[in-house]
C-alpha positions in Angstrom: 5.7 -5.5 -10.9 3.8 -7.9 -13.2 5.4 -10.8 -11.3 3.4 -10.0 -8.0 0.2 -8.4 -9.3 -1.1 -12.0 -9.4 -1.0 -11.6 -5.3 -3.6 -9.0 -5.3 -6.6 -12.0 -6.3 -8.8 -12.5 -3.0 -6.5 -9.8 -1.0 -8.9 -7.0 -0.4 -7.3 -4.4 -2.3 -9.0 -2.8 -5.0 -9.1 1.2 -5.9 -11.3 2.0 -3.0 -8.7 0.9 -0.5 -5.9 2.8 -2.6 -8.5 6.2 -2.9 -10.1 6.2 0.6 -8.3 4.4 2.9 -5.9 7.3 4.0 -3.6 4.5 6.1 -3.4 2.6 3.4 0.5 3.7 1.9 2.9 2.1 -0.6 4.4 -0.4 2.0 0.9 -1.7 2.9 0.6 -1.8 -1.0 4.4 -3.8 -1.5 3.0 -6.3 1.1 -0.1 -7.2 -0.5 1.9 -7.3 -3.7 4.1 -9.9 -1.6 7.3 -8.0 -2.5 10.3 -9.1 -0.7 12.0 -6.5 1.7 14.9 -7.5 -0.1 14.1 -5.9 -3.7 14.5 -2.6 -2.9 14.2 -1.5 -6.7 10.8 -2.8 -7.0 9.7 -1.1 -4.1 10.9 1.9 -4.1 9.3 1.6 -7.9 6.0 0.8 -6.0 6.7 4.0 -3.7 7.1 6.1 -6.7 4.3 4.8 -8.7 1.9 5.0 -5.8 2.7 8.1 -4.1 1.8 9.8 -7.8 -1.3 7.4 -8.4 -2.1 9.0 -4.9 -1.9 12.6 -5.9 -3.0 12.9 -9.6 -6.0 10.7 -8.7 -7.5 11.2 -5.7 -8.3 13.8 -2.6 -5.9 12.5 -0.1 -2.9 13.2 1.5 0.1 11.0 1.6 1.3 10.9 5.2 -1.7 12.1 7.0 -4.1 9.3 7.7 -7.4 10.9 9.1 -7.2 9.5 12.7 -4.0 11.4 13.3 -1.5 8.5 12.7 1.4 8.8 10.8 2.0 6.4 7.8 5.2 4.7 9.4 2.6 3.9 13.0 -0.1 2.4 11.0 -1.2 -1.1 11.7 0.0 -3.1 8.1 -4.0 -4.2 7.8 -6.5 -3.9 5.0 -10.0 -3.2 5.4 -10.5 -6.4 8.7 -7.6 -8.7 6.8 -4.2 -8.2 8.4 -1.0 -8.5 6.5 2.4 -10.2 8.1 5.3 -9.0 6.9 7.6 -11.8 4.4 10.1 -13.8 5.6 
């Protein structure tokens, strides 16, 4: 993980966006942290990670976002900066 956490600088993402922002979920997370799709150890890692960060720390519910989306439909975007997928 140390390898990508330099990809966070100027990305938007800080521990407001992980707390608050209920569509905000660990693939959202893996492609601000510019993981490839391709190392599946490191994000299901992320996943892991995340999903407990979630739950110990904070209010909300992984998998329900608050305007009735699920996780897998929400738009890969982070506060009004969108994120491409990695080729």
């Amino acid at each position: 993980m140390q390898d990508y956490s330099n990809n966070l600088k100027e990305s938007g993402v800080h521990g407001a966006v992980i707390a608050l922002d209920d569509n905000f979920d660990a693939n959202n997370f893996a492609l601000a942290l510019q993981i490839p799709t391709q190392h599946a150890q490191a994000r299901q890692i992320l996943e892991a990670e995340f999903e407990r960060l979630v739950q110990e720390g904070t209010d909300r519910q992984l998998g329900i976002p608050t305007d009735g989306r699920t996780s897998a439909s929400s738009a890969g975007s982070i506060g009004d900066r969108s994120i491409s997928p990695i080729s």
